[in-house]
N, C-alpha and C positions, 0 to 999 in steps of 0.2 A: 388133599395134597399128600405125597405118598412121603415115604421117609429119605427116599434118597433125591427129592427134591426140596426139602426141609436141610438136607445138610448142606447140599448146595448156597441155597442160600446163606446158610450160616459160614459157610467158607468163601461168598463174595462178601460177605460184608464185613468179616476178618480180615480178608484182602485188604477191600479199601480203608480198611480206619488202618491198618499198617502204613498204605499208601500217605493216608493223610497224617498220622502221628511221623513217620519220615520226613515228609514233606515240612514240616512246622521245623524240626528239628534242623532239617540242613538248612532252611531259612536263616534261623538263626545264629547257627555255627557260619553259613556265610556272611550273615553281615557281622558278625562277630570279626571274623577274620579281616574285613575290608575295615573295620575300625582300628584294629589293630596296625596294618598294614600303614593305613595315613596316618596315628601317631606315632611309629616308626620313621617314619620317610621325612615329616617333620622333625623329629629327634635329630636327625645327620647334620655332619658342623656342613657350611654353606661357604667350603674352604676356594672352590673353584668361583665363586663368584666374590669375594674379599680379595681374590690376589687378583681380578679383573681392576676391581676398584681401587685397588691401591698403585696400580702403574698407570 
């Protein structure tokens, strides 16, 4: 195997663990985010549905 097929390969398999350490990462950062997001949305007072119930 000659040298500049040796780099190659060294440069897809850089590729993909980038691909794959990314991928893990926005994983997380999104559901990070969509938890965040519903104890938000639960936090808001629940003011349109009290003035329902009180008339």
């Amino acid at each position: 195997m000659g040298i500049v097929a040796k780099a190659g390969d060294w440069a897809f398999k850089a590729f993909t663990a980038g691909l794959g350490v990314t991928t893990i990462y926005l994983t997380g950062t999104f559901s990070l985010n969509v938890y965040r997001g519903i104890a938000w949305h639960k936090a808001q007072p629940k003011i349109e549905y009290e003035d329902e119930q009180a008339s």
